[in-house]
PATITOR-768105 format. One record per residue (C-alpha): residue in one letter; x, y, z. Coordinates in steps of 0.5 Angstrom, whole numbers, plus 2048, in hexadecimal, padded with zeros to 3 digits. Example, Ala and Ser with C-alpha at 12.3 -4.5 7.8 and 13.67 -1.06 7.14 Angstrom:
! PATITOR-768105
@code=A x=819 y=7F7 z=810
@code=S x=81B y=7FE z=80E
This chain:
! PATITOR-768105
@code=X x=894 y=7AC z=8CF
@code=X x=893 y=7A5 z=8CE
@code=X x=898 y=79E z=8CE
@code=X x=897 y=79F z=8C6
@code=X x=899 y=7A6 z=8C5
@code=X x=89E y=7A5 z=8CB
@code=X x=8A2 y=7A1 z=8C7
@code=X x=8A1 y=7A4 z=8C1
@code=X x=8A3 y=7AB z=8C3
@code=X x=8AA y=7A6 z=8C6
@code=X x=8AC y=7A7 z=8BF
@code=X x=8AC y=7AE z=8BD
@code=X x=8AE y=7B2 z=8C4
@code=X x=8B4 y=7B3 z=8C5
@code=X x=8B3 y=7B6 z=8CC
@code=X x=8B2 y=7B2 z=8D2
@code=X x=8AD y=7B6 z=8D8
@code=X x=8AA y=7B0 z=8DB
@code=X x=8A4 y=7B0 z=8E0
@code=X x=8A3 y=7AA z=8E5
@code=X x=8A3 y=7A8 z=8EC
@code=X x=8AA y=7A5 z=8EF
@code=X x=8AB y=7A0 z=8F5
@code=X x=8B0 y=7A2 z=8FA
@code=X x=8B1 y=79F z=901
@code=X x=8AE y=7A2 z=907
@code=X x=8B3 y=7A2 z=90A
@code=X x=8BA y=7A3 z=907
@code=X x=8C2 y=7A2 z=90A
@code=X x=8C4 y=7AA z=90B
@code=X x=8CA y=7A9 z=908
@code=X x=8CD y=7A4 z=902
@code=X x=8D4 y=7A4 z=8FF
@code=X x=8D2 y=7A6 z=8F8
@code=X x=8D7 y=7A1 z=8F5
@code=X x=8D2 y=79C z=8F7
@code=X x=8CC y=7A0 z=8F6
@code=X x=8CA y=79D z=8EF
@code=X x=8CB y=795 z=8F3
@code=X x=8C7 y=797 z=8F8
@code=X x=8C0 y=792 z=8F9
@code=X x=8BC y=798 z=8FA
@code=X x=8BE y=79C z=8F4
@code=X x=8BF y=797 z=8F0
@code=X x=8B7 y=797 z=8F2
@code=X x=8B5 y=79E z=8F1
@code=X x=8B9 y=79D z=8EA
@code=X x=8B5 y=798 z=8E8
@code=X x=8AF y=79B z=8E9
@code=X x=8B1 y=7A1 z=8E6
@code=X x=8B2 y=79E z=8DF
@code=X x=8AD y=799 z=8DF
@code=X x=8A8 y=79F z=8E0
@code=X x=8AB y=7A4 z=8DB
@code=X x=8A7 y=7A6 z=8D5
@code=X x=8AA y=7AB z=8D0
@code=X x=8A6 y=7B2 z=8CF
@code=X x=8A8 y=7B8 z=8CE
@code=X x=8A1 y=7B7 z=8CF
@code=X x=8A2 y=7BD z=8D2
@code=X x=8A1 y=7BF z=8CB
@code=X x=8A0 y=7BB z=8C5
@code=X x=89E y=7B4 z=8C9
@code=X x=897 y=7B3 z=8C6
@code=X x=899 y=7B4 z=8BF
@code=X x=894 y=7B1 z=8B9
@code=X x=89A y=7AD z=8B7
@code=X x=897 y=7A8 z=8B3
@code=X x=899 y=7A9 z=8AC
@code=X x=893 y=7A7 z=8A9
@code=X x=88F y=7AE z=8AD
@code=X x=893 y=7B2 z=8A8
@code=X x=897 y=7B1 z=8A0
@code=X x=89D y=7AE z=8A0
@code=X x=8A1 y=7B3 z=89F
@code=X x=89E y=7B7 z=8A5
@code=X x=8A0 y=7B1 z=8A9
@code=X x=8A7 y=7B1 z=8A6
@code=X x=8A7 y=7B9 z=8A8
@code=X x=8A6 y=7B8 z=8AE
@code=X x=8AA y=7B2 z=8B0
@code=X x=8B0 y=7B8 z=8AE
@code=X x=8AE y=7BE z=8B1
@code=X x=8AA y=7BC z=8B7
@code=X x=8B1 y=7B8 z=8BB
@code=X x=8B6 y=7BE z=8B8
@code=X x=8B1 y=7C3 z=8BB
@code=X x=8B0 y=7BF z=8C2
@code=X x=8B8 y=7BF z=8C2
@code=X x=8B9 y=7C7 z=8C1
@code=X x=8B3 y=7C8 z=8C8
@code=X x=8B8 y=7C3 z=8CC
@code=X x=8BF y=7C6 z=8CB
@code=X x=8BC y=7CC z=8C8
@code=X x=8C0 y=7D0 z=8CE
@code=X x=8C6 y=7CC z=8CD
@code=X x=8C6 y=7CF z=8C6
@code=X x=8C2 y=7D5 z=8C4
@code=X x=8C0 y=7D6 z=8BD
@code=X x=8B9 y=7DA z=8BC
@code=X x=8B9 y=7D8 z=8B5
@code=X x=8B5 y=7D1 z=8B8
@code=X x=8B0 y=7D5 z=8BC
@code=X x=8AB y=7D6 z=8B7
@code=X x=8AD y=7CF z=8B4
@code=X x=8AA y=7CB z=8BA
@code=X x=8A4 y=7D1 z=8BC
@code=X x=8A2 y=7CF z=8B4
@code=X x=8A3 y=7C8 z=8B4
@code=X x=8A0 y=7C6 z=8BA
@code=X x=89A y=7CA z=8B9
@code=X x=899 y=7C7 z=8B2
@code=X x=89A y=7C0 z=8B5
@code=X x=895 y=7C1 z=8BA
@code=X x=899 y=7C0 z=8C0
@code=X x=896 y=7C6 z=8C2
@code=X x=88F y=7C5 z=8C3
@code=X x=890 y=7C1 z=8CA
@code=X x=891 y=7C9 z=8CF
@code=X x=895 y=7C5 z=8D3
@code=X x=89A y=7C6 z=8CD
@code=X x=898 y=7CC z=8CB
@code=X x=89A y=7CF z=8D2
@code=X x=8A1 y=7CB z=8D3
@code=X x=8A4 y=7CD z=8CC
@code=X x=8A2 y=7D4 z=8CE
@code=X x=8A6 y=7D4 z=8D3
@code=X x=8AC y=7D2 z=8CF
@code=X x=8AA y=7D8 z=8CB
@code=X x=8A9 y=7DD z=8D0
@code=X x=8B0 y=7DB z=8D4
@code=X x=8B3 y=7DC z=8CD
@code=X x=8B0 y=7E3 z=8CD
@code=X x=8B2 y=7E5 z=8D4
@code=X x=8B8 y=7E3 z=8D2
@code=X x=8B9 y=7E7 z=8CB
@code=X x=8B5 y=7EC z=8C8
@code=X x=8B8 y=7EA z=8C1
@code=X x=8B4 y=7E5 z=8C1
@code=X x=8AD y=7E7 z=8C1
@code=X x=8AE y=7E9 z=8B9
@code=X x=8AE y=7E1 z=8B8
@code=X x=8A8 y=7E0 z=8BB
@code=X x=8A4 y=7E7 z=8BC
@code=X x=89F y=7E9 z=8B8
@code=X x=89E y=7E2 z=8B6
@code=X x=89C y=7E0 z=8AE
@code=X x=895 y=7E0 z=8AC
@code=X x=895 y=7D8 z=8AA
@code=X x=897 y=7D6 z=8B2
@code=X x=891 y=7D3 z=8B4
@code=X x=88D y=7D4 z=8BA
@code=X x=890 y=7D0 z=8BF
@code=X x=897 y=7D4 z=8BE
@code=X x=896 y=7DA z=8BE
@code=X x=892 y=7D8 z=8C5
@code=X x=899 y=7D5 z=8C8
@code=X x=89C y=7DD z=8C5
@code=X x=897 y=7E0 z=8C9
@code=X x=899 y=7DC z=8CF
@code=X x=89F y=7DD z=8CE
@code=X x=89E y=7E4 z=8CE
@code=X x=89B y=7E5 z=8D4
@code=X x=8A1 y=7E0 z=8D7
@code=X x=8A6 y=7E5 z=8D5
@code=X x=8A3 y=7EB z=8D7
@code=X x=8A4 y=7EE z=8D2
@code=X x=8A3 y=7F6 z=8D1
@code=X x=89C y=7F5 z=8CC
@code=X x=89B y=7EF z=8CE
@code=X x=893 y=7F1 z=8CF
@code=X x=894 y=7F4 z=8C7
@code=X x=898 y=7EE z=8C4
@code=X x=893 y=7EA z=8C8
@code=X x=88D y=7ED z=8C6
@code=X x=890 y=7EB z=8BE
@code=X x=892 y=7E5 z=8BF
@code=X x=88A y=7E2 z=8C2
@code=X x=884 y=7E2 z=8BE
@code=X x=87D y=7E5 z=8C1
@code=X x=87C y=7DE z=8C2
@code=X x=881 y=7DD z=8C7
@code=X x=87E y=7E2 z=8CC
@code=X x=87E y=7DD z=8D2
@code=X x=886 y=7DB z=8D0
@code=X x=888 y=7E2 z=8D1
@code=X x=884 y=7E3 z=8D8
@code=X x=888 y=7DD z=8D9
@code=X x=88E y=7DF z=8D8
@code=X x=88D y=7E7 z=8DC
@code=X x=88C y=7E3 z=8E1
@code=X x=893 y=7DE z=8E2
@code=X x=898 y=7E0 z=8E5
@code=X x=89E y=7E2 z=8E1
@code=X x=8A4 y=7E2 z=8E0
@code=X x=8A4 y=7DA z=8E1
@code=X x=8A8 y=7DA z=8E8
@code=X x=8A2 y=7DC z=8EB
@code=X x=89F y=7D5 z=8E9
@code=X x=89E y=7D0 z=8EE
@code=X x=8A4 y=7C9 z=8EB
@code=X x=89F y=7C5 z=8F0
@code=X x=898 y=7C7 z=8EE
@code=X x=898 y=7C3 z=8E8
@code=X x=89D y=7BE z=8E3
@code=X x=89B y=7C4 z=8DD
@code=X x=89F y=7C9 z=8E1
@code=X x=8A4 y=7C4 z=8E3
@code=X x=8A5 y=7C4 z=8DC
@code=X x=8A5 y=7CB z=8DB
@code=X x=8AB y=7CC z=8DF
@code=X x=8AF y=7C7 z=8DB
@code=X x=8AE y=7CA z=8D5
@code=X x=8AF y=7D0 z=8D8
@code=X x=8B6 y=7CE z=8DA
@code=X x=8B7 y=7CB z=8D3
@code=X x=8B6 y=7D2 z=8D1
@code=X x=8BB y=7D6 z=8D5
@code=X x=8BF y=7D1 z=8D9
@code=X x=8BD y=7D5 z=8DF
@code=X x=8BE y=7D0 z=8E6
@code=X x=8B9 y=7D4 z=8EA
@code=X x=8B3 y=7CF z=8E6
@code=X x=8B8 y=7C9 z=8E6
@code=X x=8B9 y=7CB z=8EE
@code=X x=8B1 y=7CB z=8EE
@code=X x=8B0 y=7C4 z=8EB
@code=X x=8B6 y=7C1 z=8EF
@code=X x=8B2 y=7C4 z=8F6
@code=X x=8AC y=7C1 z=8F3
@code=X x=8B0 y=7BB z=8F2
@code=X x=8B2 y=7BA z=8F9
@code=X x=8AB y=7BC z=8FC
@code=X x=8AA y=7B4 z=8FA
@code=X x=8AF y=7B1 z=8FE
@code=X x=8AB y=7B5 z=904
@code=X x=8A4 y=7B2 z=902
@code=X x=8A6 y=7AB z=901
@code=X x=8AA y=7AB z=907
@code=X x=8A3 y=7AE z=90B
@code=X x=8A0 y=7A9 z=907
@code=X x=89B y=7AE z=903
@code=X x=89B y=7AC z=8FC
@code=X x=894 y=7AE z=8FC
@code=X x=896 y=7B6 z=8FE
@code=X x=893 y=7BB z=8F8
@code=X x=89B y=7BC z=8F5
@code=X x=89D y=7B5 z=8F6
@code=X x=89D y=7B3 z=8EF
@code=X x=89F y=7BA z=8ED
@code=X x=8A6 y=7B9 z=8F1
@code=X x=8A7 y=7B2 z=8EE
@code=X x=8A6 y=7B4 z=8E8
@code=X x=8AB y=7BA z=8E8
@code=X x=8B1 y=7B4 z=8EB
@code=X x=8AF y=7B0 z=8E5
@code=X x=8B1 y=7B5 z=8E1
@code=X x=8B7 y=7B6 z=8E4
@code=X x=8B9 y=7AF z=8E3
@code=X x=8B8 y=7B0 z=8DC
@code=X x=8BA y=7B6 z=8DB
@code=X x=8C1 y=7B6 z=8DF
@code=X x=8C5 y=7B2 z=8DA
@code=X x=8C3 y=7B7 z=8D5
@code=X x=8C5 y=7BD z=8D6
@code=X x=8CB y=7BE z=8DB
@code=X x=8C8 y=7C4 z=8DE
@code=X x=8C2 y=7C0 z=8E2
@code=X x=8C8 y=7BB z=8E4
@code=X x=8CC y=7C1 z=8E7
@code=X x=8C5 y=7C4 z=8EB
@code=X x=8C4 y=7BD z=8ED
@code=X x=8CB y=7BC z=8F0
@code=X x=8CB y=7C2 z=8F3
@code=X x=8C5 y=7C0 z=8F6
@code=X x=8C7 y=7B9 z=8F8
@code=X x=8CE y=7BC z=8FC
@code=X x=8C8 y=7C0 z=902
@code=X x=8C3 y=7BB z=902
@code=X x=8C3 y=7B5 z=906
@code=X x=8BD y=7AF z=908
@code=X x=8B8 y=7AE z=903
@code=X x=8B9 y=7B4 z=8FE
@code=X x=8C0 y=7B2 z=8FE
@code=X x=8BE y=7AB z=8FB
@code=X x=8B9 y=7AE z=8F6
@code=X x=8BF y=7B2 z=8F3
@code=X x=8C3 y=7AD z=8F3
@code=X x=8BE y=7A9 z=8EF
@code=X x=8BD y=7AF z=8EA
@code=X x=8C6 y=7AF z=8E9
@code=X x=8C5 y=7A7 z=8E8
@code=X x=8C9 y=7A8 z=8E2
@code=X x=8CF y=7AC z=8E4
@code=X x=8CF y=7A9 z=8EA
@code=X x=8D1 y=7A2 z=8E7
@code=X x=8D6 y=7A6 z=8E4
């Protein structure tokens, strides 16, 4: 995405899950009183670089938009700028307050506006809906069968969730859902790992956002618990001075989301203080940076 499309998505997204790199010393105190936390030089470091470096995404799900409005008529630009926002604010706190009548709302809407062509998104919204499906079996007849007018990229994410959710006919539903030309996609899918646990968090940024919209589904700790260890793989790595190992990025990024992400919702800064009170060094500075906010108060 570049700098145009960052900004630009800055005004519709109400979701914060940021990818960027953080700067923590090598080698910090071991203990700190955390009512000097938030005063501390150190800190006060990596705070700084934590908001310097942020950029807003769901780019988990709807970051590389056609948001121009002179892409599409003025009415369609306007639909948008309604629906998309209304719908991302469901995904985040859908766990918070279940109501299966918006699932198929956001499938339509985001498969209408093209969020979906990117398969990265394709995967991180099938995760929610798998998530949503593990849950509540109820929930299948928002989504499944699907309408005829969903288009190909949608009902390519139903497939992924499908499988995702290890549903009892999952080789039925997914042979209606692709076309004969999605022959590779489907290989594809028989060969991924289900359900989304199985998924390696340090493999990629794409799974890492999988994970926090799969928690966004349920609320489960078990993918809130995994981001966070991802998160504290960081702190070991730049302690050992190796920003250039593979999952590097990966684990920066998973504590950017954290930072980001704690203010919101209350149970992630609950996780985290859980996690702060049997950790000490540089994972516990790095959980401090991520609770800057409750810290201070």
């Amino acid at each position: 995405m570049n700098s145009l499309h960052a900004r630009t998505a800055l005004r519709y997204i109400p979701v914060m899950l940021s990818s960027f790199f953080l700067t923590l010393p090598r080698n910090p105190p071991l203990f700190l009183n955390t009512a000097a936390i938030a005063y501390n030089r150190i800190t006060r470091r990596i705070l700084h670089t934590l908001r310097k470096l942020t950029f807003s995404c769901v780019a988990v799900l709807i970051a590389v938009l056609p948001l121009q409005s002179h892409d599409r008529p003025a009415d369609a630009a306007v639909a948008f700028s309604k629906a998309v926002p209304h719908y991302a604010r469901d995904v985040e706190f859908y766990y918070q307050k279940p109501h299966q009548e918006v699932l198929a709302g956001i499938l339509r809407t985001f498969d209408a506006q093209g969020v979906l062509t990117d398969t990265r998104k394709q995967l991180a919204l099938a995760a929610f809906f798998a998530q949503v499906l593990r849950m509540d079996a109820t929930t299948r007849q928002r989504l499944l069968p699907p309408p005829d007018s969903l288009g190909r990229n949608g009902r390519r994410t139903l497939a992924w969730a499908v499988h995702l959710a290890q549903l009892a006919d999952e080789n039925e539903l997914i042979g209606r859902l692709l076309s004969p030309e999605d022959t590779l996609l489907r290989d594809q899918i028989a060969r991924s790992p289900a359900p989304l646990a199985a998924w390696d968090i340090r493999s990629e940024q794409t799974v890492l956002h999988m994970y926090w919209m799969a928690f966004f589904a349920s609320g489960d700790t078990a993918f809130l618990d995994s981001i966070i260890n991802t998160a504290l793989q960081y702190a070991h790595l730049k302690a050992a001075g190796m920003q250039h190992a593979r999952i590097f990025a990966v684990c920066t990024a998973a504590a950017a989301s954290l930072y980001e992400l704690a203010p919101r919702h209350p149970a992630v800064t609950s996780r985290l203080t859980h996690f702060l009170a049997r950790h000490s060094g540089p994972e516990a500075e790095t959980l401090r940076a991520m609770l800057h906010k409750q810290i201070k108060q």
